[in-house]
Structures are given as C-alpha cells and as structure tokens.
C-alpha positions in Angstrom: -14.1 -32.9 50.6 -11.5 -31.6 53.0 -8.5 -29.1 51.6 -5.9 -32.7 52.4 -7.9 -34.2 49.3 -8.3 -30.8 47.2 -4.5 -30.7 47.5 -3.8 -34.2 46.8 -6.2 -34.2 43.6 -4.4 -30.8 42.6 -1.1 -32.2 43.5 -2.0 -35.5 41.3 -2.9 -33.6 38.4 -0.3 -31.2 38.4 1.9 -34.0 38.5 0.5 -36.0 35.4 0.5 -32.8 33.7 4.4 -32.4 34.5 4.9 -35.7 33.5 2.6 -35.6 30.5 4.8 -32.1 29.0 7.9 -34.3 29.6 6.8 -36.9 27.9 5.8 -35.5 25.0 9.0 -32.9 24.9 10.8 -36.4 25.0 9.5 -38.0 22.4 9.5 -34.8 20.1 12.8 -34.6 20.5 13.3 -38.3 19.2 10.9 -38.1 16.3 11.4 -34.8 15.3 13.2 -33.7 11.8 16.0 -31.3 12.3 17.9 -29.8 15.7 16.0 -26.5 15.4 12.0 -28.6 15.6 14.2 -30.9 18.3 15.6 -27.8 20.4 11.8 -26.4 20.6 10.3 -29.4 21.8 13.1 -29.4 24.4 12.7 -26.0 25.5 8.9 -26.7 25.8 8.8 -30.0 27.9 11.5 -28.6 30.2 9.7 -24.8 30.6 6.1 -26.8 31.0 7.2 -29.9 32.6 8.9 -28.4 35.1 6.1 -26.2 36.1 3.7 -28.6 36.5 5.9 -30.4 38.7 6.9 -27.5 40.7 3.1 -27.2 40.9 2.6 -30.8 42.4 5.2 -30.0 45.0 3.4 -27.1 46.3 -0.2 -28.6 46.3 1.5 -31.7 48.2 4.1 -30.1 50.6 2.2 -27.0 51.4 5.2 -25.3 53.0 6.0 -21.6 52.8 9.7 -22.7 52.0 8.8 -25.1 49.0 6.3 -22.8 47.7 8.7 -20.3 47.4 11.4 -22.4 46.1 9.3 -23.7 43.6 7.8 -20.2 42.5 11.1 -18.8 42.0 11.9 -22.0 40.4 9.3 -21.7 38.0 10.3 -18.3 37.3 13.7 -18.9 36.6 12.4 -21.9 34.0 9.9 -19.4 32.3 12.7 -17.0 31.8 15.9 -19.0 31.1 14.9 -22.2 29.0 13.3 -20.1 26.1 16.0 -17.5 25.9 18.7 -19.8 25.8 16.8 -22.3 23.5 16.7 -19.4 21.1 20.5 -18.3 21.5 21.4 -22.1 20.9 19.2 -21.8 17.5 20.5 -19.1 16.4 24.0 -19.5 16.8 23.2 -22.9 15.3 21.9 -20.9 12.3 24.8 -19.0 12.1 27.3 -21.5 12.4 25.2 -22.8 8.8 23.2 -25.9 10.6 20.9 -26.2 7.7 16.8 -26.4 8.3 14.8 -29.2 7.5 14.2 -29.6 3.7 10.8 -29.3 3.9 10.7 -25.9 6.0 8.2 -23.5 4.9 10.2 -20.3 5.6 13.8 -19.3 7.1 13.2 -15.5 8.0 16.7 -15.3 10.0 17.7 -15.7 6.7 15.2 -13.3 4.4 15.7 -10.6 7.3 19.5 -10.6 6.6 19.3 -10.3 3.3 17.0 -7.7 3.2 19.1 -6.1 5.6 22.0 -6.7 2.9 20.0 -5.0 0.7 20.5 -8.6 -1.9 16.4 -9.5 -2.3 13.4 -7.1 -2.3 11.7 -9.7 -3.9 11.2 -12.1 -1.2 10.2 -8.8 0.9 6.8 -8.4 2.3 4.1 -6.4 1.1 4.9 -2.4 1.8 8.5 -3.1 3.1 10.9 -2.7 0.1 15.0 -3.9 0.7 17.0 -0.8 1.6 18.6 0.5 -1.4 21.7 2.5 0.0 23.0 2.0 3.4 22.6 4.3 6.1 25.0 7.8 6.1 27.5 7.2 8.8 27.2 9.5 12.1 29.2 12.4 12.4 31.4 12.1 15.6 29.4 14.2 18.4 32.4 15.6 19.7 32.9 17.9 16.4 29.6 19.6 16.7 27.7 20.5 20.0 24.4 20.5 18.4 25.4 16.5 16.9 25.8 16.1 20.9 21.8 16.7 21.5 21.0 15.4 18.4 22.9 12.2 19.3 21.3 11.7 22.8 17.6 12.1 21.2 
C-alpha cells in the first residue's frame, strides 16, 4: 500500500465518520423530547462532525495550509460549540423553559435552592442547605489588616 491509498482510506473514513456524527446530531435533534436533549445533540454532531470532516480534509489535501486551517478549526469547534451550547441551556433555564416531564433530575435547580437555603432535604448525603447566609465583608479600606486578609 502506498501513503496516496493510506490517505485516501483515512480520508474516506474520517469522512463517513463526519458524516455519520452529523447524521445522528440531526436526527436527535428531530426526535428528541425537549430543547435542552435537542441543544446537546446539536452541540455533539456539530463539535464531532466537524472534526471528522476537518480530519478528511487533511488526510486528502495533505497541505501544510489546510492542515493548519483545519487544526485550528477543530480547536476553535472543541472549545466554542460546548460552551455556548451550555450558556444557551442555561439562560434557557433561567428564562423558565421547562425540562422534559419525564427528566430524572434538574440540579440547576436543587443547587439554587440549596444555595437559597429553601430544601436540605433534596441535599446530598454530608452536604446540609446553609442555614444562615454568609456575614458580609468588612470594607478593606477601614482596616489594614482586612486589606491582607482580603487578598488571601
């Protein structure tokens, strides 16, 4: 086998992995429940999808410029799609878009109100809802040893 047909069977596979990811993202975000399950398999097919056809471009083209483009392509996909799949969840969340009704657990929600102090009940094992809010801190300016106490 010369390297012409290693790349072009790596290229090929990448590719159908690429389009396989894509596929799937797409049709999870058709079948799926609610927008939260929907906005995951988005994020996934676009993050894993996208790599695996960045991939095929490399093993195909071979060029120091695509492989480059594509790496820092692929990087910028890895980084971007999940973090702004998760700020478009949770401001969904906050805005009240309700879960799917048969959603096992909404911790957003049980962290805030154990942060709220309203449910040690639903807390886990060892970690018990704050009774009292924190003491507010005393204005570092007043006190130079608040300064150094501050920084630390």
């Amino acid at each position: 086998m010369t390297s012409a047909t290693v790349n072009d069977i790596l290229s090929i596979f990448f590719a159908l992995c690429g389009i396989f990811f894509m596929f799937v993202g797409a049709v999870g975000i058709v079948r799926f429940p609610d927008a939260y399950n929907r906005l995951h398999a988005a994020s996934k097919c676009s993050t894993l999808g996208v790599m695996g056809l960045a991939l095929a471009a490399i093993f195909h083209v071979g060029a120091l410029a695509v492989t480059t483009k594509a790496l820092m392509t692929i990087l910028f996909a890895l980084v971007a799609a999940p973090v702004g799949s998760h700020m478009l969840a949770k401001a969904a969340h906050l805005d009240g878009l309700k879960p799917w009704d048969r959603q096992l657990s909404d911790e957003l929600t049980q962290d805030k109100e154990r942060q709220a102090g309203k449910s040690s009940a639903n807390a886990p094992r060892g970690m018990a809802a704050p009774s009292q809010p924190r003491p507010a801190r005393r204005d570092p300016g007043s006190d130079p040893t608040a300064r150094i106490s501050a920084v630390v």
